[in-house]
C-alpha positions as CSV (number, residue, x, y, z in Angstrom):
1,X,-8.7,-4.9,-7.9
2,X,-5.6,-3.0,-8.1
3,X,-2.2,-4.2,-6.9
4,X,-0.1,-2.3,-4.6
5,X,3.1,-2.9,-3.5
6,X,5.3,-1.2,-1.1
7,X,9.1,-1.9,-0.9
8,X,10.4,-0.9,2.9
9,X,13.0,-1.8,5.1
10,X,10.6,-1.6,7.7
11,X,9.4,-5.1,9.1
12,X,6.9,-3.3,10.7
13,X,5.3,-1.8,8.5
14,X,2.6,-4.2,7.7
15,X,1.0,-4.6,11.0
16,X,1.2,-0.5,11.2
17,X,-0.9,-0.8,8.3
18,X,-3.3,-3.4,9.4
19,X,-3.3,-1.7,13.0
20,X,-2.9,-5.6,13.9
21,X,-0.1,-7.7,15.5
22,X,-0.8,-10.4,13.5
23,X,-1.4,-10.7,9.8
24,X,-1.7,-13.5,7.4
25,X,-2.0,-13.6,3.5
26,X,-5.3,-13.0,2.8
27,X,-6.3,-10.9,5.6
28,X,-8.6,-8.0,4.8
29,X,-8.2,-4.5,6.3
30,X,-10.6,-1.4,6.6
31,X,-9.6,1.6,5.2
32,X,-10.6,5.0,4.9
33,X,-12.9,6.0,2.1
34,X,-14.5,3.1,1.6
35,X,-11.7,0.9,0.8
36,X,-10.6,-2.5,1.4
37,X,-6.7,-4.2,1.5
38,X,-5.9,-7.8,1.2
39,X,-2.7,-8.7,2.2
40,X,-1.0,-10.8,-0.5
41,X,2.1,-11.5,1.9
42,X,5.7,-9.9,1.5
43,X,8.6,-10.6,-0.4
44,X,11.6,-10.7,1.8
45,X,15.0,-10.9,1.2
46,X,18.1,-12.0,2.6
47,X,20.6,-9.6,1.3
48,X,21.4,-6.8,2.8
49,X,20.0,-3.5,2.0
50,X,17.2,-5.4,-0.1
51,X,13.7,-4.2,0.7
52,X,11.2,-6.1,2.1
53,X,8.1,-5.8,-0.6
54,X,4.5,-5.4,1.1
55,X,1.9,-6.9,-1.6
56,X,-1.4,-5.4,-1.2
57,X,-5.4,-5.7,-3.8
58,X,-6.7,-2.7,-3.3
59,X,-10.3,-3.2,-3.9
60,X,-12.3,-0.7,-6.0
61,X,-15.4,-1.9,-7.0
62,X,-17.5,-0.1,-5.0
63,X,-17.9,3.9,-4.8
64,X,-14.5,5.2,-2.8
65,X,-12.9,8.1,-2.0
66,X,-9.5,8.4,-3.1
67,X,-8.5,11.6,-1.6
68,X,-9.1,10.1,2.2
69,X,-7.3,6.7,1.4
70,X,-4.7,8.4,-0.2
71,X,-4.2,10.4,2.4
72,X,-4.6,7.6,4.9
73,X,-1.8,5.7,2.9
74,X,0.6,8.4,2.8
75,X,0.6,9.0,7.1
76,X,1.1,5.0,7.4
77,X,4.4,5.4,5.3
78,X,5.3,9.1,6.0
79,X,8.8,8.9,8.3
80,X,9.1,5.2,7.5
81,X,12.2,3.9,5.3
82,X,9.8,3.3,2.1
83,X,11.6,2.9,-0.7
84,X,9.0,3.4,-3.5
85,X,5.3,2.7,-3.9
86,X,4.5,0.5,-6.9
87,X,0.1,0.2,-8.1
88,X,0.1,-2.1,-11.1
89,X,3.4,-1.9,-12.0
90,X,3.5,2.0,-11.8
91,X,6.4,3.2,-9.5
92,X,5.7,6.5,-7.1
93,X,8.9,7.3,-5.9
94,X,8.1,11.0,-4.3
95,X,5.7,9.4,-1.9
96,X,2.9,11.9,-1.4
97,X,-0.8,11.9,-1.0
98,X,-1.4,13.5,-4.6
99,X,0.9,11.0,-6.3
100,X,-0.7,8.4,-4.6
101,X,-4.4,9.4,-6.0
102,X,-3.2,10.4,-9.2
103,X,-1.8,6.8,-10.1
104,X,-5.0,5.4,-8.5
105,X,-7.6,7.4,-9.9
106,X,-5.6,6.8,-13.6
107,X,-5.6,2.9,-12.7
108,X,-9.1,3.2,-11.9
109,X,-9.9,5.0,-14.9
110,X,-8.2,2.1,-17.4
């Protein structure tokens, strides 16, 4: 399992990802190449200008394909006001499908 967390001032964004009006913590979503979310719940804050911060396991213990989820991953956040992309404590601030499968397939590796 590998965490990812997206910051966004989108509240949105979650259910755009789980194609779902409704999501709770633990709720699993279907991805392409084989891979599987759970929804850890959100951080949000009250400040203003704070992010809200999506928390995400990305499950990899079975045979996935990277390069689709990746690229999956980036249309959900592409035009969206993402901040940054964090996968076990790794920030991706130039959010793009390559940098997305680059951190993954080096957590993957470790």
């Amino acid at each position: 399992m590998i965490s990812l967390q997206i910051e966004t001032h989108d509240r949105h964004l979650g259910f755009d990802i789980a194609e779902s009006s409704s999501l709770n913590a633990d709720s699993l979503i279907n991805a392409p190449g084989g891979v599987t979310l759970r929804y850890q719940g959100s951080l949000v804050r009250k400040a203003m200008g704070i992010p809200e911060v999506l928390q995400f396991l990305v499950d990899t213990s079975i045979n996935i394909d990277l390069a689709l989820f990746s690229a999956w991953l980036y249309d959900k956040l592409n035009n969206k006001p993402v901040e940054r992309v964090i996968i076990n404590r790794r920030v991706i601030t130039e959010i793009t499908p390559q940098a997305i499968r680059q951190v993954l397939e080096e957590e993957i590796r470790q």
